[in-house]
C-alpha positions as CSV (number, residue, x, y, z in Angstrom):
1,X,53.1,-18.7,3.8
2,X,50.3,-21.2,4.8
3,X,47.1,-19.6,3.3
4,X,43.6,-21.5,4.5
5,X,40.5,-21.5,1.5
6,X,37.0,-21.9,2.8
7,X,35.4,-22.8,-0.2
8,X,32.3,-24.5,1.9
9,X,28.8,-23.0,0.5
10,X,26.8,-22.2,3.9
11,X,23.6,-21.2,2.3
12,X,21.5,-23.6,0.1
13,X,19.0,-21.8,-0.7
14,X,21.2,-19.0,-2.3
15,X,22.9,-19.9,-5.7
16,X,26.7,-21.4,-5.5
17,X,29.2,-19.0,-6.9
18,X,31.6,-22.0,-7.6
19,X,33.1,-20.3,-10.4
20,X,34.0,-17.5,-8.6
21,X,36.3,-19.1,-5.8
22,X,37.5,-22.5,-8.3
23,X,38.3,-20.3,-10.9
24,X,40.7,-18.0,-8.5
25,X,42.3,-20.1,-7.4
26,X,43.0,-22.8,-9.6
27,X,45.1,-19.8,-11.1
28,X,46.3,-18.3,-8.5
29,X,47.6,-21.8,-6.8
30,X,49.6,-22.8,-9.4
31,X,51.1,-19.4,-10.0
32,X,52.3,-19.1,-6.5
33,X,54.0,-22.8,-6.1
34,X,56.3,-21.1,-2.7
35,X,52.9,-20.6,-0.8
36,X,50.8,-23.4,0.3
37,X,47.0,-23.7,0.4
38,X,45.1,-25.4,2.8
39,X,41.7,-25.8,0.8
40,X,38.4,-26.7,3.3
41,X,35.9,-28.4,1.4
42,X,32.4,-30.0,1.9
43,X,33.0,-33.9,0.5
44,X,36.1,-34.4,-2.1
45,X,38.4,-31.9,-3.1
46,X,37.6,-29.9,-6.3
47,X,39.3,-31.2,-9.8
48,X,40.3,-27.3,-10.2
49,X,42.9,-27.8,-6.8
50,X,43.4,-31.8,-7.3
51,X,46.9,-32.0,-9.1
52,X,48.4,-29.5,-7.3
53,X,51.7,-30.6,-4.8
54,X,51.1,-26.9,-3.0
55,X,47.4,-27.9,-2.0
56,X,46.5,-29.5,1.5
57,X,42.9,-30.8,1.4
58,X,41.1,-30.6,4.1
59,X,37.4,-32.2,3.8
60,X,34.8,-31.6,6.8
61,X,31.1,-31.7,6.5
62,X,29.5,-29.2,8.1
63,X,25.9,-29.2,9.9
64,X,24.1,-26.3,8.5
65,X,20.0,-26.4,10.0
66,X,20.6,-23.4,12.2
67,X,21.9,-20.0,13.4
68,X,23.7,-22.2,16.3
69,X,25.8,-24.8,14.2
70,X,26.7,-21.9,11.7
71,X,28.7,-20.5,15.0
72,X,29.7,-23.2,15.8
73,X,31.6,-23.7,12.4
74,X,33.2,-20.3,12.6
75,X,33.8,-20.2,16.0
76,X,35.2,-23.6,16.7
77,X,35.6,-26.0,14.1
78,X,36.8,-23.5,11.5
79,X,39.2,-21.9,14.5
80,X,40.5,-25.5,15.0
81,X,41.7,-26.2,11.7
82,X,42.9,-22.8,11.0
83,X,45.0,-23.9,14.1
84,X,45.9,-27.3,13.2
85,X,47.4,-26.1,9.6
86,X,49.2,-23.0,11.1
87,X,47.2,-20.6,8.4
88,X,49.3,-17.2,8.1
89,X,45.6,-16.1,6.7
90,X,42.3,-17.4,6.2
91,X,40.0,-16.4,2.7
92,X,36.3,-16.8,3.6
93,X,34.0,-17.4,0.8
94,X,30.9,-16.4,3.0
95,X,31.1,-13.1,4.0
96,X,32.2,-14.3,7.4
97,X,35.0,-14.1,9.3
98,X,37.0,-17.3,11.9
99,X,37.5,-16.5,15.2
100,X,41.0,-16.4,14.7
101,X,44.1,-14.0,15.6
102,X,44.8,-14.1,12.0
103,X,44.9,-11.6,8.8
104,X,41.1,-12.5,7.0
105,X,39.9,-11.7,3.5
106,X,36.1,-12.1,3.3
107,X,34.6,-12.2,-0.1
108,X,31.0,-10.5,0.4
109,X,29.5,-11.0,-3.8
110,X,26.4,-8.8,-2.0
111,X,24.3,-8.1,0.7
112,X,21.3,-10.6,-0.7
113,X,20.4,-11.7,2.9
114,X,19.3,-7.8,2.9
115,X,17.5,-7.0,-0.4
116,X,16.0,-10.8,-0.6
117,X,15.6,-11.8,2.7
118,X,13.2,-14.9,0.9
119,X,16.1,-16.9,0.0
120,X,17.5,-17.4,3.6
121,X,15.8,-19.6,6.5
122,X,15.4,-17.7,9.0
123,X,17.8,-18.7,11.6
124,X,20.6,-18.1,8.6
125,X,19.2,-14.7,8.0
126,X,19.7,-13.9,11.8
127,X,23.1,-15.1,11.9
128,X,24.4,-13.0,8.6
129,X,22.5,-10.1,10.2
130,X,24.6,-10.2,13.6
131,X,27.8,-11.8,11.8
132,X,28.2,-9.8,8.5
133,X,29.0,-7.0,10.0
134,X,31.5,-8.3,12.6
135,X,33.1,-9.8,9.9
136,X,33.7,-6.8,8.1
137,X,34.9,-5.3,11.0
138,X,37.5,-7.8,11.7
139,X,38.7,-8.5,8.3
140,X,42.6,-7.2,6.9
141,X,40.4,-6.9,3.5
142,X,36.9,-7.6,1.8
143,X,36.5,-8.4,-1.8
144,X,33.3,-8.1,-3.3
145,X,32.2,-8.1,-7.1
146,X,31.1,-4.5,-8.1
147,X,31.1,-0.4,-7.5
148,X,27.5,-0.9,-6.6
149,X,28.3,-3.4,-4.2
150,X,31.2,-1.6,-2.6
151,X,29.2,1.5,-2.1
152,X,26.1,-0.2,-0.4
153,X,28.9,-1.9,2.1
154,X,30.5,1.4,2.9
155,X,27.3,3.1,3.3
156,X,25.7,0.4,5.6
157,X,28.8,-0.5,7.5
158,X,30.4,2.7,7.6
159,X,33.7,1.0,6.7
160,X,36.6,2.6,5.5
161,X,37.0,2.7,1.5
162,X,40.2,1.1,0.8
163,X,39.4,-1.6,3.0
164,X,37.3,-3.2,0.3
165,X,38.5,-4.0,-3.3
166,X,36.6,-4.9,-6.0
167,X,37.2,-7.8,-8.4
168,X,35.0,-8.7,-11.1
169,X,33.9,-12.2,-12.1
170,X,35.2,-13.0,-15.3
171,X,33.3,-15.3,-18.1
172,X,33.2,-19.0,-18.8
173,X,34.8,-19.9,-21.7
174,X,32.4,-22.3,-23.1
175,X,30.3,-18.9,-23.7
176,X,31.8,-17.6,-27.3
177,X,30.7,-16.4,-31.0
178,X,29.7,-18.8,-33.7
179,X,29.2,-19.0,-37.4
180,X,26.3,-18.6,-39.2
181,X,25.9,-22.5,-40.2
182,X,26.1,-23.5,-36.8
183,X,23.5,-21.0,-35.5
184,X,21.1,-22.2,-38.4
185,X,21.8,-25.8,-36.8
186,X,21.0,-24.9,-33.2
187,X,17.7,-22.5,-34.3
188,X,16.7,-25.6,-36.1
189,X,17.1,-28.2,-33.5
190,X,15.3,-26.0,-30.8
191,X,13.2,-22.9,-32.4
192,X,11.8,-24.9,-35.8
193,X,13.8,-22.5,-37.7
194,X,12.8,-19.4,-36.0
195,X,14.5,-16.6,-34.0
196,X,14.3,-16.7,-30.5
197,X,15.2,-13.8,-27.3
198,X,16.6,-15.8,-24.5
199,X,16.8,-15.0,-20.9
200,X,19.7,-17.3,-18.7
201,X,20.0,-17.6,-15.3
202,X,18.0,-18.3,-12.2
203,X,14.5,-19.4,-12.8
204,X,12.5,-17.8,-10.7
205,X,9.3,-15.1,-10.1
206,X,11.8,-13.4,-8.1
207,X,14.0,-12.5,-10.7
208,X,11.2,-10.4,-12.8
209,X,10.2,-13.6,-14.8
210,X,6.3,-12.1,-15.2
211,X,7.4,-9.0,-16.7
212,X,9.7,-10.7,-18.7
213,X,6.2,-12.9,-19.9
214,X,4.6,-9.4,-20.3
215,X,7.2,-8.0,-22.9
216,X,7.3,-10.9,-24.8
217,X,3.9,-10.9,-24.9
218,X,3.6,-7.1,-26.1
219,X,6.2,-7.8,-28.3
220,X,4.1,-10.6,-29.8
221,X,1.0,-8.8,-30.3
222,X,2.9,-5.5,-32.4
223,X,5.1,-7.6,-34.9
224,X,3.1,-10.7,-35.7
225,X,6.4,-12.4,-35.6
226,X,7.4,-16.3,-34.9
227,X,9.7,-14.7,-32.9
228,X,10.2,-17.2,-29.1
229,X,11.7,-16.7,-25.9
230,X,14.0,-19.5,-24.4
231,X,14.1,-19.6,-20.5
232,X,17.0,-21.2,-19.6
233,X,18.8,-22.0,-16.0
234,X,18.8,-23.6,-13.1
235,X,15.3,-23.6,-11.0
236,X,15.4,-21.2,-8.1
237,X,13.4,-20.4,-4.6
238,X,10.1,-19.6,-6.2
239,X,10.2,-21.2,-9.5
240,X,6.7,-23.2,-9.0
241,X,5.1,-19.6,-8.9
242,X,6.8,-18.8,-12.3
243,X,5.5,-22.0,-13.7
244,X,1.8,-21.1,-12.7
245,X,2.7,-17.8,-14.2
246,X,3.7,-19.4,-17.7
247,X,0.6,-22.2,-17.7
248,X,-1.9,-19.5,-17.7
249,X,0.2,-17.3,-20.2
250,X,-1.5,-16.7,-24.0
251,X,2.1,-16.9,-25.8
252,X,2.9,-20.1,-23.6
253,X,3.2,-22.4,-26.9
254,X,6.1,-19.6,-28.1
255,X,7.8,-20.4,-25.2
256,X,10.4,-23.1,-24.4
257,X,11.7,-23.7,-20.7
258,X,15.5,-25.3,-20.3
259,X,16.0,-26.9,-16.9
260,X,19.3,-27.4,-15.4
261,X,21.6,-27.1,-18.5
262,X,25.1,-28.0,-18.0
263,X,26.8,-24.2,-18.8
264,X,28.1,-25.8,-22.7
265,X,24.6,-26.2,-23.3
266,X,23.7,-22.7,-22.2
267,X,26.6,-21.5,-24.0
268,X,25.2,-23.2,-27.3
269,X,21.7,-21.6,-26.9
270,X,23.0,-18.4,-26.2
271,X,25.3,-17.8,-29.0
272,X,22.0,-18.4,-31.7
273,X,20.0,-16.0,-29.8
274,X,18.5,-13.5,-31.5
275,X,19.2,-11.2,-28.3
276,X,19.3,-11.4,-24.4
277,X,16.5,-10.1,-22.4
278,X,17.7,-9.7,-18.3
279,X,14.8,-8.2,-16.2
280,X,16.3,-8.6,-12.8
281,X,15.1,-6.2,-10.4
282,X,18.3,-6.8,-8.1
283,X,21.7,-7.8,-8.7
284,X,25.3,-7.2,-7.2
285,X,26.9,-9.0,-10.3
286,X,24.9,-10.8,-13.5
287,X,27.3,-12.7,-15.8
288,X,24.6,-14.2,-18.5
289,X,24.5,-10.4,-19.9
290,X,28.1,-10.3,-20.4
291,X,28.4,-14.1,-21.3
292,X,26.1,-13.1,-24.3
293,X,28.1,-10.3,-25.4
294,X,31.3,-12.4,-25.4
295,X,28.8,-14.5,-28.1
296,X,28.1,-11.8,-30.3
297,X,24.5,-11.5,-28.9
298,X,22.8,-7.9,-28.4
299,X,21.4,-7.4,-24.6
300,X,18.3,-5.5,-23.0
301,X,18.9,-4.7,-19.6
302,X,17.2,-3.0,-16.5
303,X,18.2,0.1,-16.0
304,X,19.0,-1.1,-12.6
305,X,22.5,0.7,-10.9
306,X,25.1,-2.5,-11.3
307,X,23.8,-3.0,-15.0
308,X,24.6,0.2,-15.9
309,X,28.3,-0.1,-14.3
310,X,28.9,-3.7,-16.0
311,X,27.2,-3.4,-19.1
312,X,27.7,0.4,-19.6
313,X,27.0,1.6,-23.7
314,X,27.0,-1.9,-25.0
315,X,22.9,-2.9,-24.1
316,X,19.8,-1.1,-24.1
317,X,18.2,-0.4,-20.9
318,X,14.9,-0.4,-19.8
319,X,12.9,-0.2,-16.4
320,X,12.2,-3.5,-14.9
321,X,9.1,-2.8,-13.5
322,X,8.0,-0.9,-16.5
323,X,7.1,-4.4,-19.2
324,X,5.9,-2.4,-22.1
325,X,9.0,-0.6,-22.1
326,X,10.9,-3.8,-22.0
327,X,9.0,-4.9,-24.9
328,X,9.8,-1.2,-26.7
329,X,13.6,-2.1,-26.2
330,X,12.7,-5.9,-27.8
331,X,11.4,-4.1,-30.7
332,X,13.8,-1.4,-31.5
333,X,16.3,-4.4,-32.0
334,X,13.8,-6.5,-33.9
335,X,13.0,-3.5,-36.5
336,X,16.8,-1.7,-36.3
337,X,19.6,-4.0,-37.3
338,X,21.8,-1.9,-37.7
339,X,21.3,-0.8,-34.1
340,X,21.3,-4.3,-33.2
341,X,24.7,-4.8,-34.6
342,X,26.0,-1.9,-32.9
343,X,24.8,-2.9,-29.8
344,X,26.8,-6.4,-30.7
345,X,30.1,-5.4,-31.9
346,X,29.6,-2.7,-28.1
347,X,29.3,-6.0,-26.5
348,X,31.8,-7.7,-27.6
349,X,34.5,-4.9,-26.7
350,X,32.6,-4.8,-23.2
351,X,32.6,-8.1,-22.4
352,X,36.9,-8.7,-23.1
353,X,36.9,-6.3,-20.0
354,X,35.6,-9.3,-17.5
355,X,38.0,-12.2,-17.5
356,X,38.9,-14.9,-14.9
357,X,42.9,-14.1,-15.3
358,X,42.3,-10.2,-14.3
359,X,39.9,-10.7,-11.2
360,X,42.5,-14.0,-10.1
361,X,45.6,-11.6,-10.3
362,X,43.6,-8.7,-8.7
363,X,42.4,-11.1,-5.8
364,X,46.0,-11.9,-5.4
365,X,47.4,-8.2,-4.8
366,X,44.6,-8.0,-2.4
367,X,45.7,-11.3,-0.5
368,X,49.4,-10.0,-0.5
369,X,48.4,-6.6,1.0
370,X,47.5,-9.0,4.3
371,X,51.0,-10.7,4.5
372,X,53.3,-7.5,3.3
């Protein structure tokens, strides 16, 4: 079986999910030596795919400035190579489908082009809006990363149920517990000593950054603490807006920014957290939750629908647009230990639930069900 990889990112402007695709298949690839994989990349072929006798690289850039080049990557040049190679099936990464007479899997990680149509220029928004839902027409099987996901696919493409499987990501493994010694080490190097909330991921206003500033700054004001909040992640659409937001902010000097971390150095920070603050207003999937209850580190949530599926019992909730009840959540865990340590030992349990090894094997019964 000749099975064709797309593992291109078309949209800029939306965060890469590298992990989820490299860490697939750099399992599932070795694991299924009789089958060969015809991997379409951007420049050089990932180190994950590299080694690997069963992996045909095939490396084409890919002109990107509008709704017409977009089409004609999926309608031509993806068609040719799918040719070319003889693919049995093609696995798209972007939610859309190759004109080609072949079984298709289409991983779709959420309908962001939708709920945040910011992100996308707007000739890309067009073309997802006409082309998402062809795709998911055409395709032998969608993946995509949640219940809450599935659901809102069904209900706005009134697609059949068992056409669409759900795999979870799973979490790096840099992200883990550590002692006490080499927490005191990191709080010292980067808090002075102190105890610090920290909030991961995409740095931007979009993701609820203000109210995140407004919590803190309730919390602040209530328990005379030196308690600090790290930021840390990788600067998104509208992160200039957040900065403004943080210059004029009274706590600003309790509050440390981290740019662009490799994910060790995220890891590090996370695991001497005092806990994990996650605002978002809207997510399909958000791993720095769960990568902070694989580190022993208690969570606050919003209450939104997908947190509540991933995170279940093992973080306190609050209403994101609600900040004083973020901060009420901040201090329950600040004045409660012992709920705080319930909440952590929860986590822990919760987060051995979402690994690469499960989601790689359950993509691969998925991928089989298109050749059987």
């Amino acid at each position: 079986m000749i099975i064709a990889v797309d593992t291109k990112n078309i949209n800029k402007n939306e965060p890469a999910d590298d992990d989820f695709i490299f860490e697939i298949f750099g399992r599932i690839i070795p694991q299924h030596a009789q089958h060969t994989f015809v991997v379409i990349t951007e420049e050089k072929i990932n180190d994950s795919f590299i080694h690997f006798k069963n992996v045909i690289p095939v490396v084409r850039k890919t002109r990107k400035e509008n709704a017409a080049q977009l089409y004609i990557w999926y309608h031509i040049s993806l068609p040719a190579i799918l040719k070319k190679y003889q693919a049995n099936i093609f696995i798209s990464r972007g939610g859309t489908a190759a004109a080609a007479k072949i079984p298709q899997c289409i991983i779709v990680p959420g309908l962001s082009f939708i709920h945040q149509p910011f992100l996308y220029k707007k000739s890309y928004w067009l073309f997802y809006k006409k082309f998402i839902a062809q795709s998911i027409k055409k395709s032998t099987a969608v993946f995509t990363v949640s219940q809450f996901c599935k659901q809102e696919i069904i209900n706005r493409y009134k697609v059949n149920a068992d056409k669409i499987q759900i795999v979870y990501k799973g979490i790096n493994e840099n992200f883990k517990k550590i002692n006490d010694e080499q927490r005191e080490i990191i709080k010292t190097k980067y808090a002075a000593d102190n105890e610090y909330f920290i909030y991961t991921g995409e740095i931007a206003a979009h993701k609820n950054l203000l109210n995140l500033l407004k919590a803190f700054s309730a919390f602040k004001k209530r328990q005379k603490s030196n308690m600090q909040l790290f930021i840390a992640g990788k600067q998104g659409y509208d992160h200039e807006k957040f900065y403004e937001q943080l210059r004029l902010f009274r706590f600003k000097d309790d509050v440390k920014l981290f740019k662009d971390l490799s994910s060790k150095k995220v890891a590090e920070l996370t695991a001497a957290a005092y806990a994990m603050v996650y605002p978002s207003k809207h997510e399909c999937f958000a791993t720095p939750p769960l990568e902070a209850m694989k580190s022993g580190v208690a969570v606050v949530a919003s209450s939104i629908t997908v947190m509540c599926e991933m995170l279940a019992d093992a973080a306190l909730y609050a209403e994101p647009d609600n900040f004083k009840e973020i901060a009420v959540k901040m201090m329950q865990l600040f004045k409660d230990e012992n709920l705080r340590n319930q909440i952590i030992e929860k986590g822990k349990l919760q987060a051995e639930k979402y690994n690469w090894q499960n989601t790689s094997e359950l993509f691969w019964q998925g991928i089989e069900k298109c050749f059987l």
